[in-house]
C-alpha beads as a LAMMPS data file, in Angstrom:
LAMMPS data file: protein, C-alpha beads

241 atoms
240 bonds

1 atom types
1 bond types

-500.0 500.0 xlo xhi
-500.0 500.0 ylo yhi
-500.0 500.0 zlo zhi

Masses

1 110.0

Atoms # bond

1 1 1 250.662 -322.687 -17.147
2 1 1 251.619 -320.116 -14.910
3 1 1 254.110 -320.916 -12.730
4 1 1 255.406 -318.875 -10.608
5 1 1 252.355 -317.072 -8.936
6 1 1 253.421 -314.775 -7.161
7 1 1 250.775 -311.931 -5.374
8 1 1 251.486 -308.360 -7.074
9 1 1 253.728 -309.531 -9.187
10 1 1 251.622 -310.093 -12.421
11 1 1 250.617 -314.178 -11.233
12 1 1 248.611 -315.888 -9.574
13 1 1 246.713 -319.036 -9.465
14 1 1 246.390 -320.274 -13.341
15 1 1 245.982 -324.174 -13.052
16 1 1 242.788 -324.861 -10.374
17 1 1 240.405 -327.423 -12.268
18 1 1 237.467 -329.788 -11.089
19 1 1 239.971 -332.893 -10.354
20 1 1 241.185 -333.151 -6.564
21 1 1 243.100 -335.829 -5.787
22 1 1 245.702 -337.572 -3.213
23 1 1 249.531 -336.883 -4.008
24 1 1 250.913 -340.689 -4.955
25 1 1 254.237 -341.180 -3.428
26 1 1 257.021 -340.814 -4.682
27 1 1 258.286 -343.714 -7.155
28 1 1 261.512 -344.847 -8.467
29 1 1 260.866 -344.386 -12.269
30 1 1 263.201 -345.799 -15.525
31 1 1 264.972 -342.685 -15.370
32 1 1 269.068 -342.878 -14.792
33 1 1 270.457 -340.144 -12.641
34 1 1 272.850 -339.009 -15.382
35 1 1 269.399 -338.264 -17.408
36 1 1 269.060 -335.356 -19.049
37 1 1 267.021 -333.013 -16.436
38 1 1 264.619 -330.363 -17.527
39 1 1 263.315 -327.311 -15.215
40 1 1 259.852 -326.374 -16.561
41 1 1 259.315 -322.647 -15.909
42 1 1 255.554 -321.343 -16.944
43 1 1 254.528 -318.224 -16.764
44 1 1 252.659 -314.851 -19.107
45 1 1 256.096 -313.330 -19.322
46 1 1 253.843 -310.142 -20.235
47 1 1 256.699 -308.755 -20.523
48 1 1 259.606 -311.076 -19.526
49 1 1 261.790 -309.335 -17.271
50 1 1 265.369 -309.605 -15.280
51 1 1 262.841 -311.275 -11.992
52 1 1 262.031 -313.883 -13.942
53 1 1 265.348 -314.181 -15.461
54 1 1 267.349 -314.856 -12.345
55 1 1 264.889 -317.046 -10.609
56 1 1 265.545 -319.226 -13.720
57 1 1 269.896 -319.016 -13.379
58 1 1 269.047 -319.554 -9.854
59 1 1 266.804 -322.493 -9.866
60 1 1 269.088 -323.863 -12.667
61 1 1 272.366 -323.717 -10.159
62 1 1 270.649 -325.132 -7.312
63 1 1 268.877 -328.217 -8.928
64 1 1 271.502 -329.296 -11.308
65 1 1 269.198 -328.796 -14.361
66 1 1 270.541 -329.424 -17.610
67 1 1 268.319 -326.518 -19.220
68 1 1 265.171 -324.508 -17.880
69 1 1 262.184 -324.299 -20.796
70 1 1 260.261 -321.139 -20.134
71 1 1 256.682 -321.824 -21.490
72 1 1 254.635 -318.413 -21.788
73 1 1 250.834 -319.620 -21.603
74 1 1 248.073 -319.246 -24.225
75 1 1 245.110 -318.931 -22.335
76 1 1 244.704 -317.994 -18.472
77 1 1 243.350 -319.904 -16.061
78 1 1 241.568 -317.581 -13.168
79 1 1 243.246 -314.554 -13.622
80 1 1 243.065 -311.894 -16.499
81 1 1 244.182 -312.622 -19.980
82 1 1 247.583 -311.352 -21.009
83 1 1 247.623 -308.278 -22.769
84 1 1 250.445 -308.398 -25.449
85 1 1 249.690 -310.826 -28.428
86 1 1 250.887 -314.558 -28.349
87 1 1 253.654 -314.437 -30.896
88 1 1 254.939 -310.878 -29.468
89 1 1 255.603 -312.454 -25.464
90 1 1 257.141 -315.596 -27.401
91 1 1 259.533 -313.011 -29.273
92 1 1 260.458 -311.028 -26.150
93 1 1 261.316 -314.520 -23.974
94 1 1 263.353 -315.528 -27.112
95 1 1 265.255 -312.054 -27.241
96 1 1 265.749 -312.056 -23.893
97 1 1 267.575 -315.202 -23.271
98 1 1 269.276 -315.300 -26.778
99 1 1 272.931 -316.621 -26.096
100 1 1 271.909 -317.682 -22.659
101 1 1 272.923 -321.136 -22.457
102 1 1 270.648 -323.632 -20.478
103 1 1 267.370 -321.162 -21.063
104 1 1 264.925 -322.837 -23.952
105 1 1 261.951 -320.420 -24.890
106 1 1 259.125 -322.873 -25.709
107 1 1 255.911 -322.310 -27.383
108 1 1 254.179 -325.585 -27.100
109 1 1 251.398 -323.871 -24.746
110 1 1 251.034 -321.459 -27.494
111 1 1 250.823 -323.993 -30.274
112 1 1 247.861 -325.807 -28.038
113 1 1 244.122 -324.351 -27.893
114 1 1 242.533 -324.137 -24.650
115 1 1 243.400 -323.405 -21.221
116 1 1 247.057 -323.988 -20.446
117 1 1 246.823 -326.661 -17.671
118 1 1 250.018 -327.476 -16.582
119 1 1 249.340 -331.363 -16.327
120 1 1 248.595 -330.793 -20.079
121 1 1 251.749 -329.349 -20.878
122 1 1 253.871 -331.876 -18.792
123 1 1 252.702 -334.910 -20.717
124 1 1 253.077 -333.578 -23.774
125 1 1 257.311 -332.978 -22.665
126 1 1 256.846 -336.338 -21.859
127 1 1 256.198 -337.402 -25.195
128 1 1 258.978 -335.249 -26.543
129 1 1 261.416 -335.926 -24.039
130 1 1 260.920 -339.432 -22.798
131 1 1 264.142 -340.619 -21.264
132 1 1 264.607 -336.724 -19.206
133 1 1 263.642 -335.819 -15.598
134 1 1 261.303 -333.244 -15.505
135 1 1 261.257 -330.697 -13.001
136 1 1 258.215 -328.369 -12.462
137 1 1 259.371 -324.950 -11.160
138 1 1 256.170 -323.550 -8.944
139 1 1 256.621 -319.734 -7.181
140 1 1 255.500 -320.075 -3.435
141 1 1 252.120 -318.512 -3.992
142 1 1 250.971 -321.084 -6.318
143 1 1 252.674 -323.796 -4.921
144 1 1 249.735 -322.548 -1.829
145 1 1 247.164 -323.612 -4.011
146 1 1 248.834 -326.908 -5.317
147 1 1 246.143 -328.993 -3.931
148 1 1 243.352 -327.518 -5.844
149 1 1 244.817 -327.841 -9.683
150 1 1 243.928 -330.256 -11.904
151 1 1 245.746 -333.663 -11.597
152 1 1 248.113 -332.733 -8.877
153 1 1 248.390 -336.365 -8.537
154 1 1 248.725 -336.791 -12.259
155 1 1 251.373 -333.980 -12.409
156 1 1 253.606 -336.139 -9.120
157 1 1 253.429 -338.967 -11.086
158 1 1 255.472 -337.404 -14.146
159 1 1 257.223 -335.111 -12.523
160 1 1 259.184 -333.539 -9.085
161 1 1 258.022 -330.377 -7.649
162 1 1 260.871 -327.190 -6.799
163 1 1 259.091 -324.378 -4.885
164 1 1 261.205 -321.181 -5.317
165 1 1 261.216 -319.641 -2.075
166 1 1 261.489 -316.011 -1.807
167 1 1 263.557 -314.671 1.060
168 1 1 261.942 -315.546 4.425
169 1 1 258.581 -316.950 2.766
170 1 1 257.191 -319.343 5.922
171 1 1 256.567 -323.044 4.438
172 1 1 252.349 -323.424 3.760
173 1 1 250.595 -324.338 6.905
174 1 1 247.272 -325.572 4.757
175 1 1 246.560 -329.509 6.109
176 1 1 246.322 -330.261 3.075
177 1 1 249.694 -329.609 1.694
178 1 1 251.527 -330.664 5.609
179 1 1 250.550 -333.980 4.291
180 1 1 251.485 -333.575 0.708
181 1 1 255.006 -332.419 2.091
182 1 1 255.166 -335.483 4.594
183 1 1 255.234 -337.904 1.938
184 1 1 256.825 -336.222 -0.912
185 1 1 259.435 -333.607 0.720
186 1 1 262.868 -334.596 -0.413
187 1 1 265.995 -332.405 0.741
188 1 1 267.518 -332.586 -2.806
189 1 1 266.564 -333.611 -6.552
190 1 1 266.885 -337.379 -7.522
191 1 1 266.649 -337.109 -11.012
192 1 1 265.830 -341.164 -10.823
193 1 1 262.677 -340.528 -8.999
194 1 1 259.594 -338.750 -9.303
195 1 1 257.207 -337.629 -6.889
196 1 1 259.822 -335.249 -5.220
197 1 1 258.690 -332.137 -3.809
198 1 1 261.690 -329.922 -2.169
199 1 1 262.169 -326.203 -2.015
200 1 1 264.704 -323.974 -3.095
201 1 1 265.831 -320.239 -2.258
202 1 1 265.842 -318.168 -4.811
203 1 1 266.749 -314.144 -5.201
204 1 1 264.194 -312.454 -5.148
205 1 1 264.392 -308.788 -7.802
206 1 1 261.075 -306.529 -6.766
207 1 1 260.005 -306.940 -10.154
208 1 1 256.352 -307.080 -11.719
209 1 1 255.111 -307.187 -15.270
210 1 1 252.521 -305.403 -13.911
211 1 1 254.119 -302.216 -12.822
212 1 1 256.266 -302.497 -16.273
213 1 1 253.242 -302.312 -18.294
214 1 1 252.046 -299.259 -16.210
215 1 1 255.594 -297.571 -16.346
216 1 1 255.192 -297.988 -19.964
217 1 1 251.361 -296.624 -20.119
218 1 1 252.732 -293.493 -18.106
219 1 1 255.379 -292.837 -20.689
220 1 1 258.141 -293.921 -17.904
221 1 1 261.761 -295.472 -18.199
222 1 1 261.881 -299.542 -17.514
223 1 1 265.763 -299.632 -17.989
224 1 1 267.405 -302.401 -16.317
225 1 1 264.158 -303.720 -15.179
226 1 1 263.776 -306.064 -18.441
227 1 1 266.943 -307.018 -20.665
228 1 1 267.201 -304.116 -23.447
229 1 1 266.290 -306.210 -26.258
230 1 1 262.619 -306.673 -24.680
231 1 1 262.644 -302.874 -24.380
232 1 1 263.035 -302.496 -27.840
233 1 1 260.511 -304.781 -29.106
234 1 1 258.460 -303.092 -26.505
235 1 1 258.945 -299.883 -28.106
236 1 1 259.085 -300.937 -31.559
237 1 1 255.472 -302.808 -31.515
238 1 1 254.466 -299.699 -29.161
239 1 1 253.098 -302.418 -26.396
240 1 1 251.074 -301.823 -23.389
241 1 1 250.474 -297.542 -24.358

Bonds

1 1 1 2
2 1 2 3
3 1 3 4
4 1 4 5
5 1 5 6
6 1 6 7
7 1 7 8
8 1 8 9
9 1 9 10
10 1 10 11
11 1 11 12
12 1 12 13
13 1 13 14
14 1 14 15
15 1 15 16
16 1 16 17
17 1 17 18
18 1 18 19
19 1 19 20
20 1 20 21
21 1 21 22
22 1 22 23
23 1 23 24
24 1 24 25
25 1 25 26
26 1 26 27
27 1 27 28
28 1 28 29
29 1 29 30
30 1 30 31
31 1 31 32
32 1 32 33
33 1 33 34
34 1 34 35
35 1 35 36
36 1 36 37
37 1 37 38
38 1 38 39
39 1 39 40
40 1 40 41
41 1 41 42
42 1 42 43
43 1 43 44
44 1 44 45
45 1 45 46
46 1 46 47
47 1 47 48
48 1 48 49
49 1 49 50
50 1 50 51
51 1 51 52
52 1 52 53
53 1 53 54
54 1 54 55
55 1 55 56
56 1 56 57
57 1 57 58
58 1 58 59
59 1 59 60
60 1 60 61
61 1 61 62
62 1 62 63
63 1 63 64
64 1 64 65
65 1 65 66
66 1 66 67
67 1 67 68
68 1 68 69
69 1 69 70
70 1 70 71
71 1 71 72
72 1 72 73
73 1 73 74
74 1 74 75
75 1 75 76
76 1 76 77
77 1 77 78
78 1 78 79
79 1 79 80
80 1 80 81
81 1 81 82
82 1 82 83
83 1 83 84
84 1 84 85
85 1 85 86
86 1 86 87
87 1 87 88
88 1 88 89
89 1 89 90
90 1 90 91
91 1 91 92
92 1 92 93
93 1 93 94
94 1 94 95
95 1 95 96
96 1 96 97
97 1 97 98
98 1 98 99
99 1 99 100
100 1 100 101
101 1 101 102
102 1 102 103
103 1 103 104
104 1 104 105
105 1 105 106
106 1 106 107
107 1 107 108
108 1 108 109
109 1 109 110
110 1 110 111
111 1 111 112
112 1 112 113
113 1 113 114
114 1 114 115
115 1 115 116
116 1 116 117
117 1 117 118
118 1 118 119
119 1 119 120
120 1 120 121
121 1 121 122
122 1 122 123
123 1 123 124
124 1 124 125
125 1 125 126
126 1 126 127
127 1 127 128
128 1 128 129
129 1 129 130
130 1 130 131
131 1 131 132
132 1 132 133
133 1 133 134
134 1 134 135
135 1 135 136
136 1 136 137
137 1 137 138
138 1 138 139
139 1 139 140
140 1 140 141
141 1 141 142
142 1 142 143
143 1 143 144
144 1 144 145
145 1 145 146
146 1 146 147
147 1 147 148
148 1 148 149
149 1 149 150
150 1 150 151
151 1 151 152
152 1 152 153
153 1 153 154
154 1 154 155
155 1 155 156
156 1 156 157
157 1 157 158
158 1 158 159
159 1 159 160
160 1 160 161
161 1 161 162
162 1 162 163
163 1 163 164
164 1 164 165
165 1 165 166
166 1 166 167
167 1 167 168
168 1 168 169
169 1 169 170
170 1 170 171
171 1 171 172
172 1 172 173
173 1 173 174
174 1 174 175
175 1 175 176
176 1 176 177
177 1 177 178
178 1 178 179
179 1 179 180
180 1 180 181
181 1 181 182
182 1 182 183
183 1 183 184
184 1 184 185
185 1 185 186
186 1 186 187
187 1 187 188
188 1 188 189
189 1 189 190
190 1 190 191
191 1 191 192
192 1 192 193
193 1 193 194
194 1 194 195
195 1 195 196
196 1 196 197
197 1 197 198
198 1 198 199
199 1 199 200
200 1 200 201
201 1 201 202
202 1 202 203
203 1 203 204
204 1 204 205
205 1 205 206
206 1 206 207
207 1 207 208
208 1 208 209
209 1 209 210
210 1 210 211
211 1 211 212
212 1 212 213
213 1 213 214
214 1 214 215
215 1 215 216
216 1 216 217
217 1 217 218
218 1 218 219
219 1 219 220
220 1 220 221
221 1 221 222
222 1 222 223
223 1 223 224
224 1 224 225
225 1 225 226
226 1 226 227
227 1 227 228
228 1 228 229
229 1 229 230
230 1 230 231
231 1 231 232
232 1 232 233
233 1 233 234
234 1 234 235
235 1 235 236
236 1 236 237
237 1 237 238
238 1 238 239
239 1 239 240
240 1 240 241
């Protein structure tokens, strides 16, 4: 699952699949509002870096989530394969938020063969985490193309929706999605309820895994760009040369 896709920035649209169907609304579920309440943050993280890193603090603030698990995917969906080995992005996320509280580095994607849908991946935190409110974490350019992934009503039905809005991002205009947002747009998270879809600013660090790797390729510095324990795993394993 990948998601925050976000154009240029080393995303993009990783969960489209055959199954298109109507947005249920949203539902009371068994959930109390003192429930534990878990953001679920996909992504490559190929590398991980300090972009990624404070969308996550920031979406964490905002909602009230109890913890944020950052899931690096196996397999892409649409979009090229990452290019640093499985267990090496899992070791970077780990470094990287080590002693972060509220930050979980999961490998359950990992762990899985096949694409990494993100309906997938939010039943299975079901099963593991069956009394918590889960909270999928979509960037603004993949929440455009919402409509099109597989089990978007499946996903609603487990889950609430926070789109991370970038700094004067225009809310989608697609028909499609207006109607989505008529009967699901809530102004703040219900942790009692699923079905939610609301947005939330985030900052927004001119950041891309993309240009990393190519800094890195071209034998140029990435300090400050990444935390410096991913830069020395980076240069240790000699990734992305």
């Amino acid at each position: 699952m990948d998601t925050f896709g976000s154009k240029g920035r080393g995303a993009g649209t990783e969960d489209r699949g055959k199954e298109k169907t109507e947005p249920l609304e949203p539902r009371t579920s068994s959930l109390e509002p003192t429930k534990h309440a878990i953001g679920v943050f996909g992504g490559t993280f190929d590398p991980v870096h300090n972009g990624h890193l404070r969308i996550a603090l920031d979406a964490r603030e905002a909602l009230g989530l109890d913890e944020i698990r950052l899931i690096p995917l196996a397999q892409a969906v649409h979009r090229d394969q990452p290019e640093a080995p499985a267990a090496l992005r899992l070791e970077m996320l780990q470094a990287a938020i080590a002693g972060r509280p509220g930050l979980v580095a999961d490998d359950r994607e990992l762990r899985r063969s096949g694409p990494s849908y993100s309906i997938d991946t939010l039943h299975s935190l079901r099963r593991d985490f069956p009394d918590s409110s889960l909270c999928l974490l979509l960037g603004d350019d993949a929440f455009s193309d919402f409509a099109a992934w597989r089990d978007p009503q499946g996903i609603l039905d487990i889950a609430n929706i926070a789109v991370l809005q970038r700094p004067g991002q225009q809310l989608p205009r697609a028909p499609v999605l207006e109607q989505m947002l008529r009967k699901h747009r809530a102004s703040r998270l219900d942790p009692a309820r699923t079905g939610q879809i609301l947005f939330c600013p985030v900052t927004q660090l001119d950041i891309a895994s993309s240009d990393i790797r190519s800094r890195v390729a071209d034998g140029r510095n990435v300090d400050y760009l990444l935390p410096s324990a991913v830069v020395d795993l980076i240069r240790q394993h000699g990734l992305y040369r």
